[in-house]
N, C-alpha and C positions, 0 to 999 in steps of 0.2 A: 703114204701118198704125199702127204705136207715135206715140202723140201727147204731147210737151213742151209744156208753156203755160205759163209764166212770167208770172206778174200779180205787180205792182209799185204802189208808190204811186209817184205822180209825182217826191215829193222824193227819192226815190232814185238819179234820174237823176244829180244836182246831186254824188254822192258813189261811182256805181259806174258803171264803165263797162258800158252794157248791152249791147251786144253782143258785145264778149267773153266775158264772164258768159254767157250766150245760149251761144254758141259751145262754151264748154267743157263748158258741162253736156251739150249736145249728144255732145259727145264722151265724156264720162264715160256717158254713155247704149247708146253703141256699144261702149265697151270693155267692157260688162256680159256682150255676149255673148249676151244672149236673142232677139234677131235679128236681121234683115238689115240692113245698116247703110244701104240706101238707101231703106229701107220708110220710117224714120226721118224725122217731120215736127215741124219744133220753133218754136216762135213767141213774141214778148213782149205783152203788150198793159199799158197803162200805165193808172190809175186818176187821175181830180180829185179823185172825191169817195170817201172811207172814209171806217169809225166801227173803232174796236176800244178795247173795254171803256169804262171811264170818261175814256179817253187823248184820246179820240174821235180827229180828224186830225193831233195834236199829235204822233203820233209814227208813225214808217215802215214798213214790211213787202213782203216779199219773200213769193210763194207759186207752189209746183212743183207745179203737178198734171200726173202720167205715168198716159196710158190707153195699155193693152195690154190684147191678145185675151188671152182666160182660157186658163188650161190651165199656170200657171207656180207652181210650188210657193210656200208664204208667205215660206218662206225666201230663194229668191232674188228676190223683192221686197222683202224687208227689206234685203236686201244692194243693191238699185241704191238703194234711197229714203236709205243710208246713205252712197252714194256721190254724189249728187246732194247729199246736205246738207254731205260732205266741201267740196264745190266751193263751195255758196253759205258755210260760214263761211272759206276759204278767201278769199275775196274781198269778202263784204260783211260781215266778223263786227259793226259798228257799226249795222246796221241791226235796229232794236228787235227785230224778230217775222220771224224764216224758219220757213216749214214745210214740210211734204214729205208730199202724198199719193200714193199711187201707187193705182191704180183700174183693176180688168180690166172688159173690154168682152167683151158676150156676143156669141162665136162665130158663134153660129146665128142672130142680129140683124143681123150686121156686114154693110153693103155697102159696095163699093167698085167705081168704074171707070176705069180708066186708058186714056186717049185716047192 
């Protein structure tokens, strides 16, 4: 149910290993402890074209958005969005712009089926 997405600009291949990166954040995501660890779905997908500020694609970025079911205090969101940021400057602190949303998913919206 928990969803990792990892969007990247392309140049960042060329300087971070992505699927390790990938991997651990994954893991830092299950050591948090807000749930199951095989609900746990985590993916990259890679950008050609960005703009950011005046920089426009002259410069790189790294970006974690964590959707989880509601119902989890701000607090311990703040704590995996800080855990998760642990990991990316852990590993790509050279890459201009990381950031870290984390974003609850409504409950009573949510479907899922498992074949």
């Amino acid at each position: 149910m928990p969803h990792l997405v990892m969007e990247y600009s392309n140049s960042v291949e060329e300087r971070v290993n992505i699927q390790r990166l990938l991997e651990d954040l994954h893991q830092a995501a299950i050591q948090s402890g807000l749930f199951d660890a095989p609900s746990l779905k985590s993916r990259a997908r890679r950008y050609h074209d960005w703009l950011i500020g005046d920089e426009a694609d002259s410069v790189d970025f790294i970006h974690i958005t964590f959707e989880l079911l509601d119902g989890r205090s701000a607090e311990q969101k703040r704590e995996l969005s800080r855990m998760l940021m642990a990991v990316l400057q852990q590993q790509a602190a050279h890459i201009y712009s990381l950031t870290v949303n984390i974003r609850d998913m409504d409950r009573e919206c949510f479907q899922k089926v498992v074949n």
